[in-house]
CHARMM internal coordinates of N, CA and C (Angstrom, degrees):
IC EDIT
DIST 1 N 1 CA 1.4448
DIST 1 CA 1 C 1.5284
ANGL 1 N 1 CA 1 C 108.99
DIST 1 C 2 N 1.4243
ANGL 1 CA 1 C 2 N 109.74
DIHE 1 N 1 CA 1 C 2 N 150.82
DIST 2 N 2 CA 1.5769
ANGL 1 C 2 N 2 CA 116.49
DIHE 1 CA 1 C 2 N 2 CA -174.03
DIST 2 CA 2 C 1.6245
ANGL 2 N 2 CA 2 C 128.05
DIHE 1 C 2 N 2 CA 2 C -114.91
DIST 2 C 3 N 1.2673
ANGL 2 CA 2 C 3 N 131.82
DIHE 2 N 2 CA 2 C 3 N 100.88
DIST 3 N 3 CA 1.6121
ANGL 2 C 3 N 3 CA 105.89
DIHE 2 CA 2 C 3 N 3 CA -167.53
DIST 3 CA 3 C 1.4139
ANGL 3 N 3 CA 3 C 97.21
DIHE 2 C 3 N 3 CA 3 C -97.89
DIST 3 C 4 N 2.0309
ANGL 3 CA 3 C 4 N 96.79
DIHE 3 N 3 CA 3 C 4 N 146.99
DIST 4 N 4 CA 1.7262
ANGL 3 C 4 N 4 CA 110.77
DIHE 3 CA 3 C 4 N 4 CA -174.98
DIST 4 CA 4 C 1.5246
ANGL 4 N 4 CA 4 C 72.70
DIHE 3 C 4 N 4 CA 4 C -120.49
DIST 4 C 5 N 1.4714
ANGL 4 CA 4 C 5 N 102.47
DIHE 4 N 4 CA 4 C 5 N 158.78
DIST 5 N 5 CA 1.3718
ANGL 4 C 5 N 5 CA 129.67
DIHE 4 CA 4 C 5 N 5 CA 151.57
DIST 5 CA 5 C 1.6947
ANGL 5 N 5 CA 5 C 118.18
DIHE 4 C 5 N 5 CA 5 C -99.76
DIST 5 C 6 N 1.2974
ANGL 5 CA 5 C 6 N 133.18
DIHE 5 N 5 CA 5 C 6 N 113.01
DIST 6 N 6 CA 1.6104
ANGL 5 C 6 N 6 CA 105.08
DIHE 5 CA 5 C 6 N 6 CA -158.25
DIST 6 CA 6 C 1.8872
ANGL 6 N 6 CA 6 C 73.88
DIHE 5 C 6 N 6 CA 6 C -126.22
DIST 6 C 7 N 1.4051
ANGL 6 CA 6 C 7 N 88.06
DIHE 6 N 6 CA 6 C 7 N 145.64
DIST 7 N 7 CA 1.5426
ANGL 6 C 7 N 7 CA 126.77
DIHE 6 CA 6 C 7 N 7 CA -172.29
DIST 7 CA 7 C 1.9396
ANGL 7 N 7 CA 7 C 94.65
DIHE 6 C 7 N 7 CA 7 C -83.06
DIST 7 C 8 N 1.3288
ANGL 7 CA 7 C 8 N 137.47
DIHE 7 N 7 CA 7 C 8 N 113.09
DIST 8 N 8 CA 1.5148
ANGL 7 C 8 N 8 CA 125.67
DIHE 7 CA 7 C 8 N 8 CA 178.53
DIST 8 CA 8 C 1.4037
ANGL 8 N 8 CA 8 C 102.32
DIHE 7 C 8 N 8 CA 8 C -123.11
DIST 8 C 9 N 1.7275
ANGL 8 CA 8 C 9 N 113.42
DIHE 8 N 8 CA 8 C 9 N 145.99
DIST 9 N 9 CA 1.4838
ANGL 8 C 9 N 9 CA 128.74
DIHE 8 CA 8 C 9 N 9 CA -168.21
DIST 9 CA 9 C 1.6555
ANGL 9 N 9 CA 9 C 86.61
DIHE 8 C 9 N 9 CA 9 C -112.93
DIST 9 C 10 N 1.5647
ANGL 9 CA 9 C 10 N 95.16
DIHE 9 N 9 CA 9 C 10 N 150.16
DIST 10 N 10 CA 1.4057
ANGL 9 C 10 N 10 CA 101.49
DIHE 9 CA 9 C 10 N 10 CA 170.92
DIST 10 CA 10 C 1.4059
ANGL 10 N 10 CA 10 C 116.99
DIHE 9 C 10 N 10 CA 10 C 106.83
DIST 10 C 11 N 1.5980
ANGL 10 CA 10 C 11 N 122.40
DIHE 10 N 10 CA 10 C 11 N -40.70
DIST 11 N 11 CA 1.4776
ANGL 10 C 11 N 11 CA 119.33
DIHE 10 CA 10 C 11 N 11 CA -153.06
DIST 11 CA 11 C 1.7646
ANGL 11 N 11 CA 11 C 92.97
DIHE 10 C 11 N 11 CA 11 C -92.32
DIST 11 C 12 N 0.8564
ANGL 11 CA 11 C 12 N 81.61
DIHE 11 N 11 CA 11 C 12 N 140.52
DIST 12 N 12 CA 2.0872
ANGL 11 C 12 N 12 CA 109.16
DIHE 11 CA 11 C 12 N 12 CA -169.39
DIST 12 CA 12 C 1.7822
ANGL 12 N 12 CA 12 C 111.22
DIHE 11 C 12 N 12 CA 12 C -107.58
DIST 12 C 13 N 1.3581
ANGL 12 CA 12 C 13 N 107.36
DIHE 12 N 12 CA 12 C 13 N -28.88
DIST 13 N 13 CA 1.5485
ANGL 12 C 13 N 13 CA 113.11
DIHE 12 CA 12 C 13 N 13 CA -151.43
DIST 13 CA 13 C 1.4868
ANGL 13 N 13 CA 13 C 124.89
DIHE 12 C 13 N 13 CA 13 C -168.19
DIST 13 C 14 N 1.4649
ANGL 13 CA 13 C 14 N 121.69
DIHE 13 N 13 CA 13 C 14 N 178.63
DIST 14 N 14 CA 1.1209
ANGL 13 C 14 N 14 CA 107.60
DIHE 13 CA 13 C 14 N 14 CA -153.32
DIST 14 CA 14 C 1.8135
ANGL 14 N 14 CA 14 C 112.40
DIHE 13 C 14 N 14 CA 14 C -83.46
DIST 14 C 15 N 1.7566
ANGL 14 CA 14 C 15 N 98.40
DIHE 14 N 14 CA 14 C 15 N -11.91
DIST 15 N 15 CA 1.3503
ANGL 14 C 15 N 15 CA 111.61
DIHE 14 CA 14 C 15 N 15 CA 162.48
DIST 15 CA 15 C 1.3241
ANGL 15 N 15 CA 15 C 129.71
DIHE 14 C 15 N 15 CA 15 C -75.33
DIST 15 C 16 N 1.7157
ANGL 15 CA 15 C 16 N 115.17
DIHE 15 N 15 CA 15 C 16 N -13.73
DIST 16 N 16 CA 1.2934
ANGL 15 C 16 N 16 CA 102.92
DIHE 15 CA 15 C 16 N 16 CA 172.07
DIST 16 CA 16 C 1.4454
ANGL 16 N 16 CA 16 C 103.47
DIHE 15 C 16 N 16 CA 16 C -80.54
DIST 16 C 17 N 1.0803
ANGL 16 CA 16 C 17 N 135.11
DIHE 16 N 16 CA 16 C 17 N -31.14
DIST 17 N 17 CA 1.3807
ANGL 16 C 17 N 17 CA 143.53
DIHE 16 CA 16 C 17 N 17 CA -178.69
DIST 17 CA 17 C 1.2891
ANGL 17 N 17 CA 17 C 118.34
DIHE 16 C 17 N 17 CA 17 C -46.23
DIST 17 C 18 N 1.4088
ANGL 17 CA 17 C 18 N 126.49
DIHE 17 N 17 CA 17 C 18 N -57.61
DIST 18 N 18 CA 1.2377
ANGL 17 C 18 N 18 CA 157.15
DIHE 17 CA 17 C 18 N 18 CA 158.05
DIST 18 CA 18 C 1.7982
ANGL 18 N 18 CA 18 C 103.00
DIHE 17 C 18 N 18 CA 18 C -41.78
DIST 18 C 19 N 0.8968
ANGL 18 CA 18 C 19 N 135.59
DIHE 18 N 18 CA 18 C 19 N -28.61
DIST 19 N 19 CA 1.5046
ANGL 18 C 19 N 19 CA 137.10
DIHE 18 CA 18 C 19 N 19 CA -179.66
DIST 19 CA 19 C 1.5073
ANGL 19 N 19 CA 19 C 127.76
DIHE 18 C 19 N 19 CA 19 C -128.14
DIST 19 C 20 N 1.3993
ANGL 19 CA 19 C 20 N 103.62
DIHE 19 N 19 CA 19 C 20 N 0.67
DIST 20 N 20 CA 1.4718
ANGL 19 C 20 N 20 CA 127.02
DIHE 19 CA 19 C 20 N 20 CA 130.74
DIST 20 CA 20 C 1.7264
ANGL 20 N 20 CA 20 C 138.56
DIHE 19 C 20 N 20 CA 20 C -63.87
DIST 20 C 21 N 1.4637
ANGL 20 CA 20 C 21 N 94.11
DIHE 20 N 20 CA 20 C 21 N -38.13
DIST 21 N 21 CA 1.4560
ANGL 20 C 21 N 21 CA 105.18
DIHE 20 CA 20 C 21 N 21 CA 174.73
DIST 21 CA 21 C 1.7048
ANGL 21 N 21 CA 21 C 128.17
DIHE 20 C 21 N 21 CA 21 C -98.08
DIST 21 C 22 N 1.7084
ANGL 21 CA 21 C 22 N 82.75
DIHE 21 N 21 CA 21 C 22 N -8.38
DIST 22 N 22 CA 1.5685
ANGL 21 C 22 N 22 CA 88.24
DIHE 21 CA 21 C 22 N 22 CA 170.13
DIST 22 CA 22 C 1.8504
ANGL 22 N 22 CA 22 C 105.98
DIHE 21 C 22 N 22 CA 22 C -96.76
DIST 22 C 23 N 1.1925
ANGL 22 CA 22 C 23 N 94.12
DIHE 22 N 22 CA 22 C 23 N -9.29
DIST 23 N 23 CA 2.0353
ANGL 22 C 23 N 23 CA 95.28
DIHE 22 CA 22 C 23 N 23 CA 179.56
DIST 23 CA 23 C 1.6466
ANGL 23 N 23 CA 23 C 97.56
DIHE 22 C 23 N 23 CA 23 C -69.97
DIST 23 C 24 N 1.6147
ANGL 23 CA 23 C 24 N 114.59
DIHE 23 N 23 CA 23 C 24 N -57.36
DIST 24 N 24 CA 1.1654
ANGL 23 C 24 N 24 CA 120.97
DIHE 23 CA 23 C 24 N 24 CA -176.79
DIST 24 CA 24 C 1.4805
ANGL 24 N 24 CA 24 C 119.58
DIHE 23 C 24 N 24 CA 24 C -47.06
DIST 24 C 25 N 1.3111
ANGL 24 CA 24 C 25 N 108.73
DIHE 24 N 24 CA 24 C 25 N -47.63
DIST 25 N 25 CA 1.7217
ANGL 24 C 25 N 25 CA 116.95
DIHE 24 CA 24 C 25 N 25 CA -173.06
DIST 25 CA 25 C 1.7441
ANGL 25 N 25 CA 25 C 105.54
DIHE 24 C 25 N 25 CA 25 C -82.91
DIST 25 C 26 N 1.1807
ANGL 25 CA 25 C 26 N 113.25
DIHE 25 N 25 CA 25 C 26 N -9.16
DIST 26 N 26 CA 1.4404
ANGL 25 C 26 N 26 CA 103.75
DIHE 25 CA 25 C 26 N 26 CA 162.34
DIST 26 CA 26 C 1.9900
ANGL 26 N 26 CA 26 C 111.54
DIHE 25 C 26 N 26 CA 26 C -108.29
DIST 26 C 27 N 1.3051
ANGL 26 CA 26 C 27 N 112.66
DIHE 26 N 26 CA 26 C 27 N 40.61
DIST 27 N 27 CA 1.4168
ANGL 26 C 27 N 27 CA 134.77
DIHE 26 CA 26 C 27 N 27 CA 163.63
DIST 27 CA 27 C 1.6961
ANGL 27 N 27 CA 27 C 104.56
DIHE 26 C 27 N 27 CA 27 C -102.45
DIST 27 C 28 N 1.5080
ANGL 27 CA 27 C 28 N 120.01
DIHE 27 N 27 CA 27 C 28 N 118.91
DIST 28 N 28 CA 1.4727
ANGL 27 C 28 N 28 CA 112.49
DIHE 27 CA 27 C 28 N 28 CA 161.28
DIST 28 CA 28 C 1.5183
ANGL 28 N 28 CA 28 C 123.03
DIHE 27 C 28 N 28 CA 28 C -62.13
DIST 28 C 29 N 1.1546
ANGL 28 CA 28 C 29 N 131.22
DIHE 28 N 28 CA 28 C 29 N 130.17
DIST 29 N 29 CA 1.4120
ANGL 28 C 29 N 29 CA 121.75
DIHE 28 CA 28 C 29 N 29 CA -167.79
DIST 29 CA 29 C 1.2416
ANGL 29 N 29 CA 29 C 113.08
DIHE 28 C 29 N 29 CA 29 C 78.61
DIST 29 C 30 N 0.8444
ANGL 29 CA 29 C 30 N 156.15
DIHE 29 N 29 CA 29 C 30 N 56.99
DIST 30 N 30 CA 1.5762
ANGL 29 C 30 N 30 CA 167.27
DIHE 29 CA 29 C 30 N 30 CA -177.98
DIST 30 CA 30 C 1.5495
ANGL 30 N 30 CA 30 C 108.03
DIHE 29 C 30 N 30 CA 30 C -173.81
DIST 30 C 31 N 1.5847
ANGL 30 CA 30 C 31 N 94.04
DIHE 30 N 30 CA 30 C 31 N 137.63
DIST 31 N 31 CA 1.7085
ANGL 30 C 31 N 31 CA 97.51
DIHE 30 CA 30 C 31 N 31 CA 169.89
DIST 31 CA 31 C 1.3944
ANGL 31 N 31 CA 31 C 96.09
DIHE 30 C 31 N 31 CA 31 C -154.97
DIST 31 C 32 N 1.6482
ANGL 31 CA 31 C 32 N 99.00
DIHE 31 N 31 CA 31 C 32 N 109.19
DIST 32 N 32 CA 1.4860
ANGL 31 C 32 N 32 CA 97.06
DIHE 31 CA 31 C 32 N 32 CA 154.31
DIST 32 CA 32 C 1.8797
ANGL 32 N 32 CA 32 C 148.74
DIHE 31 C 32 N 32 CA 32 C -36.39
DIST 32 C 33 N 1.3251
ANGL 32 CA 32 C 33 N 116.41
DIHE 32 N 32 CA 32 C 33 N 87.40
DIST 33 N 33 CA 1.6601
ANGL 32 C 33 N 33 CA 104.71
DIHE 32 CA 32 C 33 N 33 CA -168.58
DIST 33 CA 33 C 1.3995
ANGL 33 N 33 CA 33 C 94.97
DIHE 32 C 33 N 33 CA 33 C -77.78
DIST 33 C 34 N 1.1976
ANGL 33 CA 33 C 34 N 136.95
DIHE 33 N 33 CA 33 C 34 N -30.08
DIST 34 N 34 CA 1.6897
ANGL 33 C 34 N 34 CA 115.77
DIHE 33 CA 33 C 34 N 34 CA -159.47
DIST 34 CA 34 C 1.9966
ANGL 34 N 34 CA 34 C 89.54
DIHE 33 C 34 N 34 CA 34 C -156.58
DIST 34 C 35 N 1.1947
ANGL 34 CA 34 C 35 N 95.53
DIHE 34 N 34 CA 34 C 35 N 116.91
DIST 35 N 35 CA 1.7185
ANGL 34 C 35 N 35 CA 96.95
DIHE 34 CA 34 C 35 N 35 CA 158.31
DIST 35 CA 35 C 1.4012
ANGL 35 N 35 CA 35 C 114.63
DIHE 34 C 35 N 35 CA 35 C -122.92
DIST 35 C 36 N 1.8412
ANGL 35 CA 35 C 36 N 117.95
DIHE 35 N 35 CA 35 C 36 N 113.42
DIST 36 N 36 CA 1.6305
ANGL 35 C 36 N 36 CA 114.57
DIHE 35 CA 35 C 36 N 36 CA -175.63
DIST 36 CA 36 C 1.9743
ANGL 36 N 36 CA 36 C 91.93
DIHE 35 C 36 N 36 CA 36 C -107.95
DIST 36 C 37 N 1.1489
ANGL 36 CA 36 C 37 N 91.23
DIHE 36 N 36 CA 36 C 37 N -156.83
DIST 37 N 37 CA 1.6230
ANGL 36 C 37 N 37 CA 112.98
DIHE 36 CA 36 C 37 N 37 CA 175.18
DIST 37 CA 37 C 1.8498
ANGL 37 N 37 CA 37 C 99.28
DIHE 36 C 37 N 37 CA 37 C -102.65
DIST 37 C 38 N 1.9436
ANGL 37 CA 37 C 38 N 92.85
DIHE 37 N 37 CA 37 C 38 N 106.36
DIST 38 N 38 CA 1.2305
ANGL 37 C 38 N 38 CA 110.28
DIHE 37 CA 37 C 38 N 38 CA 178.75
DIST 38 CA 38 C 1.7414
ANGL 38 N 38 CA 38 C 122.73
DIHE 37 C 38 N 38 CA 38 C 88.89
DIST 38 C 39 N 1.5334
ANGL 38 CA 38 C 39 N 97.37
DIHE 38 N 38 CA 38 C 39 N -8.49
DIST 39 N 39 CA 1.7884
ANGL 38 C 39 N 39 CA 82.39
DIHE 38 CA 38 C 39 N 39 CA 167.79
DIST 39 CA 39 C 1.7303
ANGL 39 N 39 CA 39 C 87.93
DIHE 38 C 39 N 39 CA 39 C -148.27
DIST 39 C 40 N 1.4710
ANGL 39 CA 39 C 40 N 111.72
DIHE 39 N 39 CA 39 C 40 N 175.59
DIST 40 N 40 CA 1.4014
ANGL 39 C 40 N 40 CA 123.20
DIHE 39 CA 39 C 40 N 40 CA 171.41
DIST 40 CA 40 C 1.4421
ANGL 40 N 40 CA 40 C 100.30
DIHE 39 C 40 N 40 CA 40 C -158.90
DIST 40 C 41 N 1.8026
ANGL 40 CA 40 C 41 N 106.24
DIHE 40 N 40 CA 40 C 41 N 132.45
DIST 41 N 41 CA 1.2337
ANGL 40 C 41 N 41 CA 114.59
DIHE 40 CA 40 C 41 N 41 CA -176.63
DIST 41 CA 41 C 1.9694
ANGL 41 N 41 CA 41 C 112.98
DIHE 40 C 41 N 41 CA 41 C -103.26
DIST 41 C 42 N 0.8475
ANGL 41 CA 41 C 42 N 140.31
DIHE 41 N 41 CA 41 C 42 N 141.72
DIST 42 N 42 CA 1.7943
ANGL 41 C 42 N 42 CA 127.94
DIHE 41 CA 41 C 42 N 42 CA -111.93
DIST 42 CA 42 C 1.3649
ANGL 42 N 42 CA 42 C 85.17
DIHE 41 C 42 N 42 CA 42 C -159.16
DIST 42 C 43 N 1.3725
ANGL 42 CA 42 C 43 N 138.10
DIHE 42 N 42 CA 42 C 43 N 136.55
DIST 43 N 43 CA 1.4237
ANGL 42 C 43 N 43 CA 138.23
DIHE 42 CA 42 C 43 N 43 CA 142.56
DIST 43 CA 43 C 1.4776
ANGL 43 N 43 CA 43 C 114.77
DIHE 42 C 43 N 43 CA 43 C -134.28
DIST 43 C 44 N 1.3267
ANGL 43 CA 43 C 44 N 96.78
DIHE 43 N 43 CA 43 C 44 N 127.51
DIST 44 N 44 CA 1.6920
ANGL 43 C 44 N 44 CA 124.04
DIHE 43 CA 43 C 44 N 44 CA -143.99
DIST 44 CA 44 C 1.6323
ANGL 44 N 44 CA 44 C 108.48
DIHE 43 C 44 N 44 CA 44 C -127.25
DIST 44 C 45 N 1.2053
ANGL 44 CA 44 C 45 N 118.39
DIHE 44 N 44 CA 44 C 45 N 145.23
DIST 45 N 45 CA 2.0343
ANGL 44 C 45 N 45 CA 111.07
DIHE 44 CA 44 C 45 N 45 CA 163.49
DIST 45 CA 45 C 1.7921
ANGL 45 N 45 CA 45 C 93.98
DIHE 44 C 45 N 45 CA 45 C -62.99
DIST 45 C 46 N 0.6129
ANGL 45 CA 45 C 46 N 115.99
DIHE 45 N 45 CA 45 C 46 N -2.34
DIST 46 N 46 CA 2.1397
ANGL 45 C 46 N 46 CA 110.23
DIHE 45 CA 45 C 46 N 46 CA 175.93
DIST 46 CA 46 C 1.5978
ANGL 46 N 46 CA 46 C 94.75
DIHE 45 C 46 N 46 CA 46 C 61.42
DIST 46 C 47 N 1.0229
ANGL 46 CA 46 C 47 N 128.96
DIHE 46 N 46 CA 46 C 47 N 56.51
DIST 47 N 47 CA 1.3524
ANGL 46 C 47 N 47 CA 123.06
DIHE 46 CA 46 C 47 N 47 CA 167.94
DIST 47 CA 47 C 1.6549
ANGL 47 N 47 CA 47 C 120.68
DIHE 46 C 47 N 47 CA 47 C -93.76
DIST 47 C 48 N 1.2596
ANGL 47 CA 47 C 48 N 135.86
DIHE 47 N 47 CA 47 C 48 N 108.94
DIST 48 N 48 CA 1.8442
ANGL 47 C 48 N 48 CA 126.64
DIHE 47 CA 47 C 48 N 48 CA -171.87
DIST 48 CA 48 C 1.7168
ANGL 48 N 48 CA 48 C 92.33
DIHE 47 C 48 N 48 CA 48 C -32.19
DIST 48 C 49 N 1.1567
ANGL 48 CA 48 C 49 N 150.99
DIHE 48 N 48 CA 48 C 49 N -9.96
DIST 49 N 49 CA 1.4326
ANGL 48 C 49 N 49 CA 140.02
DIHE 48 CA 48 C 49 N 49 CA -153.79
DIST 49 CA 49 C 1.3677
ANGL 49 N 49 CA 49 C 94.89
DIHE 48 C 49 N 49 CA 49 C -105.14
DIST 49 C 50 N 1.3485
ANGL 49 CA 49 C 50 N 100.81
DIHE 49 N 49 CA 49 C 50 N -64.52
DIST 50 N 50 CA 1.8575
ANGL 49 C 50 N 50 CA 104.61
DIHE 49 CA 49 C 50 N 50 CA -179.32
DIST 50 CA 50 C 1.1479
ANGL 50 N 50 CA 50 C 104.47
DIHE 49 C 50 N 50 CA 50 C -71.36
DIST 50 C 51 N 1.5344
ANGL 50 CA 50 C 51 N 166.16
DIHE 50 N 50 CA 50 C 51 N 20.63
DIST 51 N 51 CA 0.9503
ANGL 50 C 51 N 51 CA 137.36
DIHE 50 CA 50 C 51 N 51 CA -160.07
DIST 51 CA 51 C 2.5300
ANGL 51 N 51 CA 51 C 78.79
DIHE 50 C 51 N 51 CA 51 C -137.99
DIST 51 C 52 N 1.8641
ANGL 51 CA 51 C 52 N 94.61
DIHE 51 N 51 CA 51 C 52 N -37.05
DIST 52 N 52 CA 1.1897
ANGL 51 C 52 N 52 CA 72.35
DIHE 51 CA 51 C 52 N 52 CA 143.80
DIST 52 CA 52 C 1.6998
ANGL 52 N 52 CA 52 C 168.40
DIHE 51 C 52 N 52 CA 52 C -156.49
DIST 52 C 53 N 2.1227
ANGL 52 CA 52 C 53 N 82.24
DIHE 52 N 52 CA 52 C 53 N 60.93
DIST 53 N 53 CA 1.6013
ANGL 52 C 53 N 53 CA 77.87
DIHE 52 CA 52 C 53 N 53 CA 144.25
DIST 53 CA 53 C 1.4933
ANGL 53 N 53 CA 53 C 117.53
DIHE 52 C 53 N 53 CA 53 C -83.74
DIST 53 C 54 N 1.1177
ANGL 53 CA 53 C 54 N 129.34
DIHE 53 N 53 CA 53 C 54 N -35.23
DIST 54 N 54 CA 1.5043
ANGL 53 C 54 N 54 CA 116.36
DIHE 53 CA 53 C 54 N 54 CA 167.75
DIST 54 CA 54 C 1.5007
ANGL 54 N 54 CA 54 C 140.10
DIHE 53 C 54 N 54 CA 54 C 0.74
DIST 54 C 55 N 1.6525
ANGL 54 CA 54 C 55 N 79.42
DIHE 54 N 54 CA 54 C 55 N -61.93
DIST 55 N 55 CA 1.5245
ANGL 54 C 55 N 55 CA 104.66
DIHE 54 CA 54 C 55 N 55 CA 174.15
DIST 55 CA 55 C 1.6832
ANGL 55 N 55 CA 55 C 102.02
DIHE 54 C 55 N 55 CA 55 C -67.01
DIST 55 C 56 N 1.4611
ANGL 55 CA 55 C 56 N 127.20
DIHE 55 N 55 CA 55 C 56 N -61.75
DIST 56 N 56 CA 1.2155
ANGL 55 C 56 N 56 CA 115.05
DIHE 55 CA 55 C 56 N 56 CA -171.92
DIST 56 CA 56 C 1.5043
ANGL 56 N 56 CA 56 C 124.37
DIHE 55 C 56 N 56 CA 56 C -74.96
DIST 56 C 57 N 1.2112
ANGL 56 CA 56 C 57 N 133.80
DIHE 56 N 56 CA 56 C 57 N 2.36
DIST 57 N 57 CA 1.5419
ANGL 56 C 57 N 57 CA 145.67
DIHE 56 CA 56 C 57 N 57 CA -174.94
DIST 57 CA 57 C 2.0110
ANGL 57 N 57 CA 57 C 81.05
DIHE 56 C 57 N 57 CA 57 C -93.08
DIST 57 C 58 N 1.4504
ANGL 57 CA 57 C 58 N 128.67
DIHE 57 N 57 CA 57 C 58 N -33.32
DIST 58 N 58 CA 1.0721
ANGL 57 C 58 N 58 CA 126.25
DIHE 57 CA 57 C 58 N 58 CA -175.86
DIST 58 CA 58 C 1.4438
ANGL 58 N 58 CA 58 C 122.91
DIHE 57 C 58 N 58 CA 58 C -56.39
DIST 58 C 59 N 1.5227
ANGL 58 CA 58 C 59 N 101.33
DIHE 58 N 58 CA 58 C 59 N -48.61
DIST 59 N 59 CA 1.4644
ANGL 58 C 59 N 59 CA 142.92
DIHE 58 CA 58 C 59 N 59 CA -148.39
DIST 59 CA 59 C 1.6785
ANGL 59 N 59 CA 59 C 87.04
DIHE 58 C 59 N 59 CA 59 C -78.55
DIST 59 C 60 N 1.6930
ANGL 59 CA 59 C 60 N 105.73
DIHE 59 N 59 CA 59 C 60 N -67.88
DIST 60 N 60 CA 1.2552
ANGL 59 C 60 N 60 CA 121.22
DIHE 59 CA 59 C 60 N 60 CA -174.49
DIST 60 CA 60 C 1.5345
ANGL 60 N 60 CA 60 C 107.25
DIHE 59 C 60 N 60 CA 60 C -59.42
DIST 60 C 61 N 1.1018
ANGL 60 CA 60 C 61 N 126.86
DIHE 60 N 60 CA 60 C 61 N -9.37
DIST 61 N 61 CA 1.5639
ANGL 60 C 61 N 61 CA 121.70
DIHE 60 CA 60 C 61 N 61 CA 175.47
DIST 61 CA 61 C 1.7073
ANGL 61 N 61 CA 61 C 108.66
DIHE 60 C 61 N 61 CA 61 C -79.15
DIST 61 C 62 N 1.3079
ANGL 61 CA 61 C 62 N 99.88
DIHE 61 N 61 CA 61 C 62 N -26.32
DIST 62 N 62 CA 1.7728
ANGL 61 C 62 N 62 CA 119.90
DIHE 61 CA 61 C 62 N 62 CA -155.93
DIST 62 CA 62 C 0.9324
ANGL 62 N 62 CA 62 C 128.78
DIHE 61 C 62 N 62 CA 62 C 116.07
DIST 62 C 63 N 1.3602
ANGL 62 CA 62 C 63 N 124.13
DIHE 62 N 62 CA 62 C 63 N 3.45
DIST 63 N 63 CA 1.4054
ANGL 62 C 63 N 63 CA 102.43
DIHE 62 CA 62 C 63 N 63 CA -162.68
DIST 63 CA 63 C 1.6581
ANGL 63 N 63 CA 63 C 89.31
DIHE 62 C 63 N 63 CA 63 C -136.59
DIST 63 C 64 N 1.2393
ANGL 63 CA 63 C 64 N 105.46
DIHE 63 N 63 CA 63 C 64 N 170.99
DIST 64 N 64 CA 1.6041
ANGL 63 C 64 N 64 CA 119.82
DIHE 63 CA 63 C 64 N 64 CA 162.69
DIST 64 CA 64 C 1.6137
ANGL 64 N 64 CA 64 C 121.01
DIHE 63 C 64 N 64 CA 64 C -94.57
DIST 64 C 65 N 1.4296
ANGL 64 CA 64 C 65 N 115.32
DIHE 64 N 64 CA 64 C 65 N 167.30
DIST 65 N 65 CA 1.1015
ANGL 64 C 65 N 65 CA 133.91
DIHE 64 CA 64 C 65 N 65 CA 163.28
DIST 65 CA 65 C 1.8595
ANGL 65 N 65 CA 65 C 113.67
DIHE 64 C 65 N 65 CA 65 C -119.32
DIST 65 C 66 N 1.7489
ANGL 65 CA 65 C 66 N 99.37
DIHE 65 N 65 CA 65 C 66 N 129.76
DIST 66 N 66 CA 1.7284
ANGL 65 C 66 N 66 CA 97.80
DIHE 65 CA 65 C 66 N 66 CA -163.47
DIST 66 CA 66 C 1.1098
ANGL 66 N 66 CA 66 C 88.63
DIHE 65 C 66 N 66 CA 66 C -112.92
DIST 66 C 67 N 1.3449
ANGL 66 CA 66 C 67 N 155.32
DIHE 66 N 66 CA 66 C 67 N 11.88
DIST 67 N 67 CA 1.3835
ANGL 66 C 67 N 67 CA 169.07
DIHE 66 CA 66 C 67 N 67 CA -165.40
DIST 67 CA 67 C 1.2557
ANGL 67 N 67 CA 67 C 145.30
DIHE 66 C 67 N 67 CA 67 C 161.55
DIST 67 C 68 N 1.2683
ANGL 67 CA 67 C 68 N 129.30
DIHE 67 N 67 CA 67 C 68 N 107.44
DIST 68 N 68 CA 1.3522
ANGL 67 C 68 N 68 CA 135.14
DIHE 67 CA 67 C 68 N 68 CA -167.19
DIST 68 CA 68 C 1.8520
ANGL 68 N 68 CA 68 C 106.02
DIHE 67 C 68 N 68 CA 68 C -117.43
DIST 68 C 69 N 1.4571
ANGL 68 CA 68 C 69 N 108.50
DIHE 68 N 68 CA 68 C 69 N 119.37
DIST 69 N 69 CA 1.3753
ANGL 68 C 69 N 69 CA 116.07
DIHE 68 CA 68 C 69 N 69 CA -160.56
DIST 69 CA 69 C 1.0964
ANGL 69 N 69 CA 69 C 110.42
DIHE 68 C 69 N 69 CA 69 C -124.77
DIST 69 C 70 N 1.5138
ANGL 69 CA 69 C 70 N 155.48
DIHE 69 N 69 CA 69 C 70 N 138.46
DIST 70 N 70 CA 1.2935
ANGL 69 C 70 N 70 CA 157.27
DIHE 69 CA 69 C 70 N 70 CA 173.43
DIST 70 CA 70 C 1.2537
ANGL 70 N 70 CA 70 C 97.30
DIHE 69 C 70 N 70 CA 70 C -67.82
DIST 70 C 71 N 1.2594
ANGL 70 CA 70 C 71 N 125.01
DIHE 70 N 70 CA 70 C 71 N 126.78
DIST 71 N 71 CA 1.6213
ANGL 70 C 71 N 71 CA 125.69
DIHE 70 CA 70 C 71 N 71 CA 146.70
DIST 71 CA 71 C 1.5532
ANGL 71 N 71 CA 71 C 119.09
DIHE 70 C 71 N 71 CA 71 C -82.68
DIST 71 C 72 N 1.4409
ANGL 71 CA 71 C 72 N 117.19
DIHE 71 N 71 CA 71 C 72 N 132.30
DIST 72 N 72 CA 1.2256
ANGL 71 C 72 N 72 CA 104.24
DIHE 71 CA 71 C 72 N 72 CA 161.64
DIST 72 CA 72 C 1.5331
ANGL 72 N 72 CA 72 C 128.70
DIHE 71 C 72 N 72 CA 72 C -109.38
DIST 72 C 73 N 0.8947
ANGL 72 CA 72 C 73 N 113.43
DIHE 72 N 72 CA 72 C 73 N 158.36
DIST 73 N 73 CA 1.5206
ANGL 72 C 73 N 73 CA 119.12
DIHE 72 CA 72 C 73 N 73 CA -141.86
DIST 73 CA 73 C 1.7153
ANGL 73 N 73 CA 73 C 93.12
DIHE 72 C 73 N 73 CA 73 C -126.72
END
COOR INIT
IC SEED 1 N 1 CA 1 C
IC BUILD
């Protein structure tokens, strides 16, 4: 398993948060560890595929991603 830290544009509040983490948790292979205002911390199989629908379950929420970073653990 892989943790990204991904950098997100757009989220204002406690509702963008809330519909960020339900985009993520309806991704197979993805599990949200931490969703704040403007970042979400993500543990994933790290595959370029899952990482991007990621990006587009993001996109499709509204919002962007300005950075997606490997954490190491």
């Amino acid at each position: 398993m892989h943790t990204h830290r991904l950098a997100i544009a757009g989220m204002s509040c406690d509702h963008c948060t809330r519909v960020v983490r339900s985009a993520l948790e309806a991704l197979p292979d993805v599990s949200p560890a931490e969703v704040r205002i403007g970042s979400a911390l993500i543990v994933s199989d790290g595959s370029d595929t899952t990482l991007d629908r990621v990006r587009q379950a993001i996109e499709e929420a509204g919002y962007s991603i300005t950075t997606m970073a490997p954490v190491e653990r």
